[in-house]
N, C-alpha and C positions, 0 to 999 in steps of 0.2 A: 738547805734552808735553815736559816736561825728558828730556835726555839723559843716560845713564848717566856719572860724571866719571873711569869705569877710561880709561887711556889707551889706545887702536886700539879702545875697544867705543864703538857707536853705537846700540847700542839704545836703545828710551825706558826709564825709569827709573822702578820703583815704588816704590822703599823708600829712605828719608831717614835717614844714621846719623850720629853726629858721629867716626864712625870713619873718616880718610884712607884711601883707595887702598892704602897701606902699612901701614894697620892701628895709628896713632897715635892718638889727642886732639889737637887741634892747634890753639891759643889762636886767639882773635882779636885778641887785644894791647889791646883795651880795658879799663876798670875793668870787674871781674862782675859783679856780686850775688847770680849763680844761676849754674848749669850750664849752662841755656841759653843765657846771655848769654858764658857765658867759652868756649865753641869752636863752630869752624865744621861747619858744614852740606854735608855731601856726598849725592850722590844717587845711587844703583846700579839696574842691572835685577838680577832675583830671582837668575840665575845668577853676576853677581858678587858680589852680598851672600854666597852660599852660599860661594863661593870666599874669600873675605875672613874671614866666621867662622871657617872654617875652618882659616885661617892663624892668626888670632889666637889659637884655642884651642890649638892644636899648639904657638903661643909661651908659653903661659900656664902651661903644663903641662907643657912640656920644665923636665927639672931643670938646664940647660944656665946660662949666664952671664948672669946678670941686672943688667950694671951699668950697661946703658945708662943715661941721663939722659931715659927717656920715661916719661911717666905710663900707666902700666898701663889697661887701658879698665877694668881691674876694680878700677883704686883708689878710684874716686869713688863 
């Protein structure tokens, strides 16, 4: 079984997101043609995926500064 890729968790991994650890999209630097093709593959157990969503929507939804230069996981 794959292993979860949060760093210190060693659980096995159920759930496959193209959402970084940090809660990005994060290219593969190759030409796309499709979503699946333009970012990488991360793998969590259930307990960081829940943690991870979590972060994301609290970013998503804070009216706070949105200037970073990252693609929103809800732009695509």
């Amino acid at each position: 079984m794959v292993e979860c890729d949060v760093e210190g968790c060693s659980n096995d991994a159920d759930k496959v997101s193209r959402l970084s650890p940090e809660g990005f999209l994060v290219g593969t630097g190759n030409k796309a043609y499709s979503f699946r093709e333009a970012y990488k593959r991360f793998s969590y157990c259930a307990g960081c995926h829940d943690g991870l969503m979590k972060s994301v929507w609290s970013r998503v939804s804070d009216s706070g500064d949105k200037s970073d230069d990252h693609v929103a996981p809800t732009a695509i």
